[in-house]
C-alpha positions, 0 to 999 in steps of 0.5 A: 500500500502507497501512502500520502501525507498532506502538508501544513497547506493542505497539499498532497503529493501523488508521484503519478500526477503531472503538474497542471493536472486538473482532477474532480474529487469525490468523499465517499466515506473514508475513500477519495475518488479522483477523476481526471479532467480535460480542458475545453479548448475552443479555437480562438481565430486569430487576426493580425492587424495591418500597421496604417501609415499613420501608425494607427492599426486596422483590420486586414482587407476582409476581416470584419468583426462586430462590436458585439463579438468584441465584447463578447470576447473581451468579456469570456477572457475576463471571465476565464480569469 
């Protein structure tokens, strides 16, 4: 039997675990049920800025994004903190 022992932070230490590793637990009794997680990836498009003469930024010919999406956005990577 393996065991663990849990610091002066509540931490716990498995060797099998990677770091950055997010699992769900379950207290059932005096067993602890671990269940690994994955990550919900969304693709994010990605759009390069076109430097104007000016120096100002704009989009690249044909892109076109509305300022809903924009906040939408600004707004999901704020809650995503």
């Amino acid at each position: 039997m393996k065991t663990v022992v849990v610091d002066n932070k509540l931490r716990v230490r498995i060797p099998a675990f990677k770091p950055g590793q997010v699992y769900a637990w379950e207290l059932s009794g005096e067993t602890v049920k671990l269940t690994p997680l994955k990550p919900i990836e969304d693709e994010v498009p990605v759009v390069k800025l076109v430097r104007r003469p000016d120096g100002s930024f704009r989009f690249p010919d044909g892109v076109k994004i509305s300022r809903k999406d924009i906040v939408a956005a600004i707004r999901a990577d704020r809650d995503s903190r």
